[in-house]
MMTF fields as JSON, N, C-alpha, C and O atoms, coordinates in Angstrom:
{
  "mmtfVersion": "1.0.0",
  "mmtfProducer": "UNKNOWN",
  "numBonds": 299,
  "numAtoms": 300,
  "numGroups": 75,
  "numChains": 1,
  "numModels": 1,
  "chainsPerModel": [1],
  "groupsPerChain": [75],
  "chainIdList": ["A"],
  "bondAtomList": [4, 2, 8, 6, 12, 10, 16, 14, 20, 18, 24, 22, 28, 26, 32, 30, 36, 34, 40, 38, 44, 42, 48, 46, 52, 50, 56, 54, 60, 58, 64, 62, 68, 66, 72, 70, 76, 74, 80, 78, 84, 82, 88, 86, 92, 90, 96, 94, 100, 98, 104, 102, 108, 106, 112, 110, 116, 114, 120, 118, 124, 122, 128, 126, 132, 130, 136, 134, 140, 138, 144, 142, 148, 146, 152, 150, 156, 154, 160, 158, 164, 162, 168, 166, 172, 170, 176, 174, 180, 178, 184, 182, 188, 186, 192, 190, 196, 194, 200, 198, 204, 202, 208, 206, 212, 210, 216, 214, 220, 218, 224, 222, 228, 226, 232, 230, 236, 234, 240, 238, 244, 242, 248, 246, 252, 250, 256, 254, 260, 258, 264, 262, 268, 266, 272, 270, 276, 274, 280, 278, 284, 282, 288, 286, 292, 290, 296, 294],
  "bondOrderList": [1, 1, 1, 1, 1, 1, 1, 1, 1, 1, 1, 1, 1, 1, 1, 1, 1, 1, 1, 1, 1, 1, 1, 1, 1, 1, 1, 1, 1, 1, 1, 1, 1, 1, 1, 1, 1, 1, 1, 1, 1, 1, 1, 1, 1, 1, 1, 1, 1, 1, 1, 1, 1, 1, 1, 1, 1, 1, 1, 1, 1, 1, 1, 1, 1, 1, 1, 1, 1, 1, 1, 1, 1, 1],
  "groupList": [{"groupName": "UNK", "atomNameList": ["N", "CA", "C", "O"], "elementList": ["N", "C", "C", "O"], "formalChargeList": [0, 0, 0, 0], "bondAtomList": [1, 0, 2, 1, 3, 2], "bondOrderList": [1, 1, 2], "singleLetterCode": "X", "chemCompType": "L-PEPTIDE LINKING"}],
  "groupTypeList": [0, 0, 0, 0, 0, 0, 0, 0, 0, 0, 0, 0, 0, 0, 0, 0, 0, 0, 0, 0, 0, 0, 0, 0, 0, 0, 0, 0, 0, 0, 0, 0, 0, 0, 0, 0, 0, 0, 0, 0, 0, 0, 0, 0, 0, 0, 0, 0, 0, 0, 0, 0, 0, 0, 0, 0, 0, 0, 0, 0, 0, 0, 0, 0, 0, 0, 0, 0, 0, 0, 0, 0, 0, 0, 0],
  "groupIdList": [1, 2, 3, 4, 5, 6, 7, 8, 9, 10, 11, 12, 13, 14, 15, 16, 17, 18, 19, 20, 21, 22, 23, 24, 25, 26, 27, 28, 29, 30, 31, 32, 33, 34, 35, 36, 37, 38, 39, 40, 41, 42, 43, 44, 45, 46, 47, 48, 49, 50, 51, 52, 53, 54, 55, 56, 57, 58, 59, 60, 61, 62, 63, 64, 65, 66, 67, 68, 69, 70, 71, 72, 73, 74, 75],
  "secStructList": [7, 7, 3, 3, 5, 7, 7, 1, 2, 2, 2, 2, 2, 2, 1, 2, 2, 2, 2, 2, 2, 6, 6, 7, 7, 3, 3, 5, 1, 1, 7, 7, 7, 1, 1, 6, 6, 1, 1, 1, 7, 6, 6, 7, 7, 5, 1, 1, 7, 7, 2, 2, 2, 2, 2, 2, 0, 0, 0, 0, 0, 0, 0, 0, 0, 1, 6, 6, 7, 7, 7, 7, 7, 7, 7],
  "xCoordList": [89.229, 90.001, 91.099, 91.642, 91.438, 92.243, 92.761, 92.414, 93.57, 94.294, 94.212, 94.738, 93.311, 93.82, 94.54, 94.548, 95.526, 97.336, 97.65, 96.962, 99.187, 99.972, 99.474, 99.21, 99.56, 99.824, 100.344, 99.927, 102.05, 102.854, 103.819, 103.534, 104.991, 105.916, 106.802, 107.128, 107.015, 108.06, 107.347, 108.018, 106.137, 105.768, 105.191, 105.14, 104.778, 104.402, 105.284, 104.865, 106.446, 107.792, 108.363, 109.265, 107.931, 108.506, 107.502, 107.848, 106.233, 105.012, 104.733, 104.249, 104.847, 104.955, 105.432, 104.598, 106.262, 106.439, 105.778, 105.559, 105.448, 105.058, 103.57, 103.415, 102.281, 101.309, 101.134, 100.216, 101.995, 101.977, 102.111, 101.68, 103.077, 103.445, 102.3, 101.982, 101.359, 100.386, 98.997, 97.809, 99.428, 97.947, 97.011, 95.816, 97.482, 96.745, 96.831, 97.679, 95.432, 95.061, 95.119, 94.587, 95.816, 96.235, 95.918, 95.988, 95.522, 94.844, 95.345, 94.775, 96.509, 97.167, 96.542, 96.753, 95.445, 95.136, 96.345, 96.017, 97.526, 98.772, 99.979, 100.935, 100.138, 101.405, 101.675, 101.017, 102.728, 103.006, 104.27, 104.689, 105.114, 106.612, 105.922, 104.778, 106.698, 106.305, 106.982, 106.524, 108.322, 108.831, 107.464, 106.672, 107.012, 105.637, 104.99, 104.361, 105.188, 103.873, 104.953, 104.28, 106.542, 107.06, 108.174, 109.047, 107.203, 107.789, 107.293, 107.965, 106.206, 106.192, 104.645, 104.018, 104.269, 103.172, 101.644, 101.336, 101.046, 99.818, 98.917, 97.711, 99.279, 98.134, 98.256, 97.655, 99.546, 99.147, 98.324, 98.129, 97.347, 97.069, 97.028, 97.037, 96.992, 97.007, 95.82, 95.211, 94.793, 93.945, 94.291, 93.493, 95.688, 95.358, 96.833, 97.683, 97.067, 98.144, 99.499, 99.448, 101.069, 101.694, 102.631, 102.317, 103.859, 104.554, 104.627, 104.395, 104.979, 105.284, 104.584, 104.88, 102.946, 101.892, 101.362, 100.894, 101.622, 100.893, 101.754, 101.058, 103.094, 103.699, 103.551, 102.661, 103.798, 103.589, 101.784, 101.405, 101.17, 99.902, 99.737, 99.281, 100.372, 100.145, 100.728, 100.331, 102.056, 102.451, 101.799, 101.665, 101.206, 100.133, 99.112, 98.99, 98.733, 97.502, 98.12, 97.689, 98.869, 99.757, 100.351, 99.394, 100.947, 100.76, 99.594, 99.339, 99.113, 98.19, 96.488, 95.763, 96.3, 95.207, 95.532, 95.247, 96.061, 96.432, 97.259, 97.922, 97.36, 98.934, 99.736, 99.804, 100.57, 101.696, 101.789, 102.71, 100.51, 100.308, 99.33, 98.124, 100.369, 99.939, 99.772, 100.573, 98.318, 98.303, 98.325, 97.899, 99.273, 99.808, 98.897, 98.354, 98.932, 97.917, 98.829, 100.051, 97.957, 98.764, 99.894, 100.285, 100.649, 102.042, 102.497, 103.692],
  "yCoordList": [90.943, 92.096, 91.62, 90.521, 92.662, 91.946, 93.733, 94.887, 93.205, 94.161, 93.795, 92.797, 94.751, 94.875, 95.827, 96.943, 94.667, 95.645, 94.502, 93.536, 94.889, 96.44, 96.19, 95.188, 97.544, 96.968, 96.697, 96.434, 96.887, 96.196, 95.106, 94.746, 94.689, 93.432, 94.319, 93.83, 95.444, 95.6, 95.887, 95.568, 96.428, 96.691, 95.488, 95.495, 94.522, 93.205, 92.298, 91.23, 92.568, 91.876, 92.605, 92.07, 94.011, 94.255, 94.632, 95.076, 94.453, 93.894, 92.755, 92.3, 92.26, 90.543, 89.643, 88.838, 89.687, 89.547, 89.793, 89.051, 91.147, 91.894, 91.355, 91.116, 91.016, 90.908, 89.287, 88.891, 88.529, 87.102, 86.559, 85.551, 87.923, 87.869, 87.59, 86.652, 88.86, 89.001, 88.128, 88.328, 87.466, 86.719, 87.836, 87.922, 88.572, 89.373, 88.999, 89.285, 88.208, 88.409, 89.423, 90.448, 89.397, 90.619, 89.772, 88.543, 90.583, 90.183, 91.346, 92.432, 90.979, 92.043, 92.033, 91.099, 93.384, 93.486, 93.394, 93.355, 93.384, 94.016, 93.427, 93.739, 92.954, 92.296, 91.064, 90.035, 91.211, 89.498, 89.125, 88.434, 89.719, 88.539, 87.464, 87.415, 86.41, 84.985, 84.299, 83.277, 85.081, 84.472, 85.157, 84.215, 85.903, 86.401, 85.05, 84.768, 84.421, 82.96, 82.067, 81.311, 81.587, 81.417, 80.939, 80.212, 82.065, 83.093, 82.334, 82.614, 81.311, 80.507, 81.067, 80.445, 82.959, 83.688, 82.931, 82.715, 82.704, 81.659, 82.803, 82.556, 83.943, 85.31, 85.955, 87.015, 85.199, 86.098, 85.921, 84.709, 86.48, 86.003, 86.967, 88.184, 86.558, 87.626, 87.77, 86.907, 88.39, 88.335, 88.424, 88.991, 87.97, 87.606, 86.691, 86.356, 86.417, 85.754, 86.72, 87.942, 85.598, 86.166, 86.063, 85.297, 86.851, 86.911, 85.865, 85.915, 84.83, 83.732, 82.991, 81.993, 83.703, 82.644, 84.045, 83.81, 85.069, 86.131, 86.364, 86.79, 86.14, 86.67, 84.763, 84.765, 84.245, 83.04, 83.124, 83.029, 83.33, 83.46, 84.63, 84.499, 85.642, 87.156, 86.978, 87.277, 86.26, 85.288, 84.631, 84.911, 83.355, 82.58, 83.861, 84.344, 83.967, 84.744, 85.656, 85.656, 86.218, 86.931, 85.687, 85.418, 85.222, 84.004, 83.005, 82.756, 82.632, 82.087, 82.614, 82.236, 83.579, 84.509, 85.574, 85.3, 86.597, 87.254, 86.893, 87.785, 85.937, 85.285, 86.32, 86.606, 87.076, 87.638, 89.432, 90.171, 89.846, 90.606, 92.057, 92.289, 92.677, 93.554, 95.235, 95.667, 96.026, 96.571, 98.389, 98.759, 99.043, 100.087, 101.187, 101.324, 101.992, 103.124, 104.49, 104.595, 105.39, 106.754, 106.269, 105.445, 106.244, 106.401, 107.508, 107.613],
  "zCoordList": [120.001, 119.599, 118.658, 118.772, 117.572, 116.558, 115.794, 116.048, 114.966, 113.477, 112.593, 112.101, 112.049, 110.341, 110.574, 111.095, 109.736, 109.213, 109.957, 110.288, 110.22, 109.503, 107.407, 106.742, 107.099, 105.651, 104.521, 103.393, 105.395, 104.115, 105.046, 106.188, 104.289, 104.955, 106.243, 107.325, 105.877, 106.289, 108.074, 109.056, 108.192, 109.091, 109.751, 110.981, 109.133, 109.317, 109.826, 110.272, 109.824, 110.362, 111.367, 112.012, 111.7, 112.814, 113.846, 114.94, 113.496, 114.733, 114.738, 115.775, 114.083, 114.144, 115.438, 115.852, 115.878, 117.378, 118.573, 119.53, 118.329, 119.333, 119.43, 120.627, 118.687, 118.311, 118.683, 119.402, 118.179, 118.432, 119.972, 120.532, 120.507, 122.317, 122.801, 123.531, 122.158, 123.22, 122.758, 123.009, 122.265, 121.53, 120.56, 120.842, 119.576, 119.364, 117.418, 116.573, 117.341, 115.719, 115.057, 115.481, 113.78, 112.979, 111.77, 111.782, 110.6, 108.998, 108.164, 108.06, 107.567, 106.323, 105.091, 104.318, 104.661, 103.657, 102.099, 100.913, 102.604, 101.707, 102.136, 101.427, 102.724, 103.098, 102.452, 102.607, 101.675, 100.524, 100.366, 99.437, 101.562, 101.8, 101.966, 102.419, 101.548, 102.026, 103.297, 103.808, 103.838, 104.793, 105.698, 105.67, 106.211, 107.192, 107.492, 108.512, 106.662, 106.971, 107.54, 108.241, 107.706, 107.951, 109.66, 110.133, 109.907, 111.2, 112.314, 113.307, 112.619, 113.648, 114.555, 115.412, 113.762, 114.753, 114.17, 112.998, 115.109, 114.778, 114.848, 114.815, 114.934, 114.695, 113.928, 113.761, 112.87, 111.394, 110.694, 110.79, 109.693, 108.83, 107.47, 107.655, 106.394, 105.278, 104.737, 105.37, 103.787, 102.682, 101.769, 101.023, 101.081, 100.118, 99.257, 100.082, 98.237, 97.981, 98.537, 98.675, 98.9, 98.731, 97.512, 96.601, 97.436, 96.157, 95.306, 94.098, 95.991, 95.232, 94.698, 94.04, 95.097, 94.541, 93.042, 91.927, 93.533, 93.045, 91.572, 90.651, 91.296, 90.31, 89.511, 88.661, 89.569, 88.848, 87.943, 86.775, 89.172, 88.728, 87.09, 85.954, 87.838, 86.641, 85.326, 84.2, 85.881, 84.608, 83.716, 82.525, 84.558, 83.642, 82.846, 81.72, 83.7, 82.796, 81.69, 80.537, 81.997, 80.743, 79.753, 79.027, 79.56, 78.773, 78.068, 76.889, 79.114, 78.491, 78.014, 77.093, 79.041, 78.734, 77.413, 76.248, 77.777, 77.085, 76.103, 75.574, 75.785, 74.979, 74.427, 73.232, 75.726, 75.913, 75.537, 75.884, 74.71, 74.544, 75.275, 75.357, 75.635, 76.855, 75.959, 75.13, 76.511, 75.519, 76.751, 77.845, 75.353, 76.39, 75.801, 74.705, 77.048, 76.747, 76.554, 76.658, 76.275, 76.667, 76.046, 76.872, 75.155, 74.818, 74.271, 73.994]
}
């Protein structure tokens, strides 16, 4: 028995405790504070990057993929 979710930080930090008490695996489709991984609960887990890996990344690729040029729609 397990959770998917919660699915953002904020809810992820305040079941976070509660979930880890009881031995209960939880997998955040959406949750990307990085202190969450932090926190000591061995039943968190995320799918997918958090912030600090995710905005460096979007960066690169905007730089070096796109070389810097982002193209707007609808204006």
């Amino acid at each position: 028995m397990g959770v998917v979710g919660p699915a953002f930080s904020g809810e992820s930090a305040a079941a976070g405790p509660i979930f880890a008490e009881g031995g209960v695996p939880t997998i955040s489709p959406s949750a990307t504070n990085p202190a969450l991984s932090t926190n000591g609960w061995d039943t968190f887990h995320r799918a997918l990057g958090n912030d600090a890996t995710r905005g460096p990344a979007a960066a690169a690729y905007i730089k070096d993929t796109l070389r810097g040029q982002v193209c707007l729609r609808d204006r």
